[in-house]
C-alpha positions as CSV (number, residue, x, y, z in Angstrom):
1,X,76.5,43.0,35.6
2,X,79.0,45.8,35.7
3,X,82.5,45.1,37.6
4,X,84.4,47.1,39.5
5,X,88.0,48.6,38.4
6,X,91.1,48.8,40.7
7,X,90.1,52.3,42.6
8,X,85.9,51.3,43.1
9,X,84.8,49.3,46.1
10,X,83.0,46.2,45.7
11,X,81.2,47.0,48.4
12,X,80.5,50.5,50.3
13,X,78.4,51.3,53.3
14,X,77.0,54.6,53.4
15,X,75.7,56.6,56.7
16,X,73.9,53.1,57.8
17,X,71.7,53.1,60.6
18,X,70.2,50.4,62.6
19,X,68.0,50.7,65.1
20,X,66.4,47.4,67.3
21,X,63.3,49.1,69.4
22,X,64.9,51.8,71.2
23,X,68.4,50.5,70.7
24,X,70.7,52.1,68.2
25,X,72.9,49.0,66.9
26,X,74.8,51.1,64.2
27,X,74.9,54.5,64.0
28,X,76.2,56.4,60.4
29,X,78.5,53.6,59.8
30,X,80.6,54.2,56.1
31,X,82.9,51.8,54.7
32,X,84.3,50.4,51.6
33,X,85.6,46.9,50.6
34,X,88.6,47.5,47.5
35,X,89.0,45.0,45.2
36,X,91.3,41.9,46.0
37,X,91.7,43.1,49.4
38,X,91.4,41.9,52.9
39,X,89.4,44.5,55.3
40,X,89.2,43.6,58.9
41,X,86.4,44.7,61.3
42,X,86.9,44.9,65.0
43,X,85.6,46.0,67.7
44,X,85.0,45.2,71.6
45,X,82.0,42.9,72.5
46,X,78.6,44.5,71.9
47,X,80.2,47.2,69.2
48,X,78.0,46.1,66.3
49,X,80.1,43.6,64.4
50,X,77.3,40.8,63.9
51,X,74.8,43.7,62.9
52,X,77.5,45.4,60.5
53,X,78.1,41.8,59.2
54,X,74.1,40.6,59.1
55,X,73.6,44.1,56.8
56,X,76.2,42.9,54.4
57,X,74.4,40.1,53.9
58,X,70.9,41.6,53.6
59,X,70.2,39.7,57.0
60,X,69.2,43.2,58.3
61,X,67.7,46.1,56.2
62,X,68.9,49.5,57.6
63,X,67.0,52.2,59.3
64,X,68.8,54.9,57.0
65,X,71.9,54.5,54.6
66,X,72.7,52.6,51.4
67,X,74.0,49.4,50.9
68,X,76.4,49.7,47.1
69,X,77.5,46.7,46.0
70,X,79.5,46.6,42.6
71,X,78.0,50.0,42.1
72,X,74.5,49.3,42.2
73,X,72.4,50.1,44.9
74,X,71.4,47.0,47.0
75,X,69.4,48.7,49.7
76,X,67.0,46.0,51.2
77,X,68.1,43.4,48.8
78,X,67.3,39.8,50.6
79,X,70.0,37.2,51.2
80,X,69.2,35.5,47.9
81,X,69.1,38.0,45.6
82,X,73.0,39.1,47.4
83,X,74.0,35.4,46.2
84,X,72.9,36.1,43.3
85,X,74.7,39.2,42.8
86,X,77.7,37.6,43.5
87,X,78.1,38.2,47.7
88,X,79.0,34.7,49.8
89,X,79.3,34.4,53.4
90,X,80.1,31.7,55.6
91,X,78.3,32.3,59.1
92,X,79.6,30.9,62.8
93,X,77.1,28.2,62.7
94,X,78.4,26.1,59.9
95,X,74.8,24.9,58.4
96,X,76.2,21.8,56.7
97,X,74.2,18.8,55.8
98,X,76.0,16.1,57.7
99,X,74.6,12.8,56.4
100,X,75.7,14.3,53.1
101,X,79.2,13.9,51.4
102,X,81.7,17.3,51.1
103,X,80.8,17.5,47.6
104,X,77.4,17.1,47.8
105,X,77.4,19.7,50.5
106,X,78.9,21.8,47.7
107,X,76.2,21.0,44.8
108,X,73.6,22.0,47.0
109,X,75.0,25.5,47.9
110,X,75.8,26.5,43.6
111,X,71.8,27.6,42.8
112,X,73.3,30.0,41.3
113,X,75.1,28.4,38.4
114,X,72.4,26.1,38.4
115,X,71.4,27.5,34.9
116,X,69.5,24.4,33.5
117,X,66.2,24.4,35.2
118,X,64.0,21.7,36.9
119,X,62.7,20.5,34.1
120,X,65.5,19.5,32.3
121,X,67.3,18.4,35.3
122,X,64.1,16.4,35.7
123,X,64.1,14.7,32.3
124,X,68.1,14.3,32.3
125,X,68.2,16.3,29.3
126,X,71.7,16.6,27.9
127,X,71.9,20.5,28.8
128,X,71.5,19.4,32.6
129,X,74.1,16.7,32.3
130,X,76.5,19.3,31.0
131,X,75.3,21.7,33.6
132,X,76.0,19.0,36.5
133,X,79.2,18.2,34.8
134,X,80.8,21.8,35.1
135,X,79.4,22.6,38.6
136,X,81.4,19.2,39.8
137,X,84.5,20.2,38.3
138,X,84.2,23.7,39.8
139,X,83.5,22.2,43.2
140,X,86.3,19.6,42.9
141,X,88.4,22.6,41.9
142,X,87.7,24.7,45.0
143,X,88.1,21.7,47.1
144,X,91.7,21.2,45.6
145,X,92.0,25.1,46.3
146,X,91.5,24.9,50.0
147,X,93.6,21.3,50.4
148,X,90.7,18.7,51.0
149,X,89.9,17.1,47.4
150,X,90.6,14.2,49.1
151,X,87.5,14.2,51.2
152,X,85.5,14.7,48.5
153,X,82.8,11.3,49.0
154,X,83.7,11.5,52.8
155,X,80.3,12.5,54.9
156,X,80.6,15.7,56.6
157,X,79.6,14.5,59.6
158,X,83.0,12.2,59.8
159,X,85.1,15.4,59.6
160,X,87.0,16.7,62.3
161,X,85.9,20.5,62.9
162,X,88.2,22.3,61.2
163,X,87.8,20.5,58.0
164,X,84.2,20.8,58.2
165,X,84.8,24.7,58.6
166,X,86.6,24.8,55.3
167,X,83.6,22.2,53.3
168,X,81.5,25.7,54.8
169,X,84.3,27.6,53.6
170,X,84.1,25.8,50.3
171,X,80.8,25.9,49.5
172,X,80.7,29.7,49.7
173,X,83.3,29.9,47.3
174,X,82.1,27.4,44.7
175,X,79.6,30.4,44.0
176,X,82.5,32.3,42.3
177,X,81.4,35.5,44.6
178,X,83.0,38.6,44.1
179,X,83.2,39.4,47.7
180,X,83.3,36.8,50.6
181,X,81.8,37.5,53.7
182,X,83.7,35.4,56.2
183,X,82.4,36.1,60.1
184,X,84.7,34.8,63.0
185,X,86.1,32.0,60.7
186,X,88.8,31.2,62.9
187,X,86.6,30.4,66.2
188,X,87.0,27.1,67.8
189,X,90.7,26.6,65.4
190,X,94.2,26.0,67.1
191,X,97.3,28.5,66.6
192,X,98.4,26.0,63.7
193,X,94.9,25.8,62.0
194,X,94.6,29.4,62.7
195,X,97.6,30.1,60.5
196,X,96.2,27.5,57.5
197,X,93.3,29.7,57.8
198,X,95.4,32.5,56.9
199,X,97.0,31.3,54.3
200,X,93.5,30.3,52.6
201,X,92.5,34.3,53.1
202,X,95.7,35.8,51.2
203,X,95.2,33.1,48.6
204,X,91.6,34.1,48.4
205,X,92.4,37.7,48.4
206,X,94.1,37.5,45.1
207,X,91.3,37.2,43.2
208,X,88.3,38.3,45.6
209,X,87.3,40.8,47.7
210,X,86.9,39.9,51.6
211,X,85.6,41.1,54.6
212,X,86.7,39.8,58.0
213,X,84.5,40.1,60.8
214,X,87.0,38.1,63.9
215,X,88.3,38.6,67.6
216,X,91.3,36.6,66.7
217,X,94.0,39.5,66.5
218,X,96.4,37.8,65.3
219,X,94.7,36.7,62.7
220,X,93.4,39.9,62.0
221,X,97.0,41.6,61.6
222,X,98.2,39.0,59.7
223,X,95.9,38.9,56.7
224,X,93.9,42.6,56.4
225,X,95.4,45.0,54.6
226,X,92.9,47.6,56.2
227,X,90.5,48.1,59.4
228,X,87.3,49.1,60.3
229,X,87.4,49.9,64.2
230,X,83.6,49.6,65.6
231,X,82.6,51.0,69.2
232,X,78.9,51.1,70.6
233,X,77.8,50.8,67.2
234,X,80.2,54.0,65.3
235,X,83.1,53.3,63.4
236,X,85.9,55.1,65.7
237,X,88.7,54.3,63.3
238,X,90.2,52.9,60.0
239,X,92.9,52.6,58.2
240,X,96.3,50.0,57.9
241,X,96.7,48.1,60.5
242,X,100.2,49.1,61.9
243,X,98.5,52.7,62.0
244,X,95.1,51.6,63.8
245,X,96.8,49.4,66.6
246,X,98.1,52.8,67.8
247,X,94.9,54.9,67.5
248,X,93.9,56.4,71.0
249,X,90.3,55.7,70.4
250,X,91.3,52.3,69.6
251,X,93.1,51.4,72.8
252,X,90.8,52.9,75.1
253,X,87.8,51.0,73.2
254,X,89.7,48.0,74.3
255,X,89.7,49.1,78.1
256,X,92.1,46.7,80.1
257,X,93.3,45.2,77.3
258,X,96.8,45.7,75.4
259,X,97.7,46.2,72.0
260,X,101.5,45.0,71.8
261,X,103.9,47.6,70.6
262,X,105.3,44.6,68.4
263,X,105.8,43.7,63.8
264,X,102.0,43.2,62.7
265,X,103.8,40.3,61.3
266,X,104.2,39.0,64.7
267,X,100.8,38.7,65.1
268,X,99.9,41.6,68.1
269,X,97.3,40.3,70.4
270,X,94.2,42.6,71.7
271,X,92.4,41.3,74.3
272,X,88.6,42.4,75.0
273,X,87.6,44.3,78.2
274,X,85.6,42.5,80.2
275,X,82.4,45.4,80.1
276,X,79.7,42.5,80.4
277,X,78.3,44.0,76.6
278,X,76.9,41.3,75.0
């Protein structure tokens, strides 16, 4: 698999169109994802995060465009073959297997490194052994990584929610991925939990590409080091953030909401307008 250098995105969206019946969800949308940074993307309700994000992941096929990843094209790749590729992505539904420890939970999401085979996993062969061996210590690694070794045996379902977010978390990364799809990660998180979470993402970003899909502002200004501004499905801005939160187009996307005139590293606020767009 090639790799990117320092000046080729991981991942670039080119002129991508998605159409549901009669309903254009995104319409020409480009962007790029650098490597070992942060990029953010916004937008008012209904502006076609989720659909932007579900294309990333090969959830959706476009209408028209081309999905690059790592500079091959990926066009119409499924979800799988992504993984494979070396794309993760954690999803607002958690899909954890409760009943199951945090490190099982973690075995169970590395197919990918699960080089060995059925048979010889079957028949214990010493290959599989040395297979199971290595994924456990890279699991137990990541766990360490993101503060929650310590719940290793502990059954997911015992964790409070925030520390099952970061098993979800966790078993995206234990993939290695290249680029790490994370979509609203902080919802349902206090302030203080918000601000663990972005410590996590910087730590993250210095050795993988991610691409934040949140409504948490804060957040947001805190840990991308560029934006993608969506409205009614076109991207109506981009760029550092300090320079986006004073883009015309940007506050009146946000209709009745404010953008504070304030640091980014006080963590400005934006507050959706209440349109009804779903």
């Amino acid at each position: 698999m090639s790799s990117s250098t320092d000046h080729e995105p991981v991942l670039a969206m080119a002129d991508v169109v998605v159409r549901f019946g009669g309903v254009v969800a995104l319409d020409g949308v480009s962007l790029e994802v650098r490597p070992r940074e942060v990029l953010g993307v916004i937008g008012p309700n209904g502006a076609g995060k989720t659909t932007l994000f579900n294309v990333a992941c090969g959830f959706v096929r476009p209408a028209e465009g081309r999905l690059i990843f790592d500079g091959k094209d990926v066009t119409g790749w499924r979800p799988d073959d992504l993984v494979g590729h070396g794309v993760a992505r954690t999803l607002q539904g958690l899909g954890l297997f409760d009943r199951l420890s945090v490190l099982d939970n973690l075995l169970l999401g590395a197919d990918r490194h699960a080089r060995s085979g059925f048979v010889s996993s079957l028949l214990a062969l010493p290959r599989a052994s040395r297979d199971e061996a290595a994924l456990r210590e890279r699991a137990m690694g990541v766990l360490a990584r993101l503060g929650i070794a310590e719940r290793a045996g502990i059954p997911v379902g015992a964790l409070p929610y925030p520390l099952r977010k970061r098993v979800s978390l966790a078993r995206a990364l234990v993939a290695e991925p290249r680029l790490l799809l994370l979509d609203e990660p902080a919802s349902g998180l206090s302030e203080g939990e918000m601000a663990e979470l972005g410590d996590i993402i910087v730590d993250l970003a210095q050795d993988i590409s991610v691409m934040l899909v949140e409504h948490h502002m804060d957040l947001v200004m805190r840990v991308c080091q560029r934006l993608t501004v969506l409205d009614f499905g076109r991207v109506i801005a981009e760029g550092p953030p300090e320079v986006v939160r004073e883009d015309p187009a940007v506050l009146d996307a946000y209709l009745g909401g404010v953008i504070e005139d304030t640091d980014v590293r006080t963590a400005p606020t934006v507050s959706a307008r209440g349109d009804g767009r779903a």
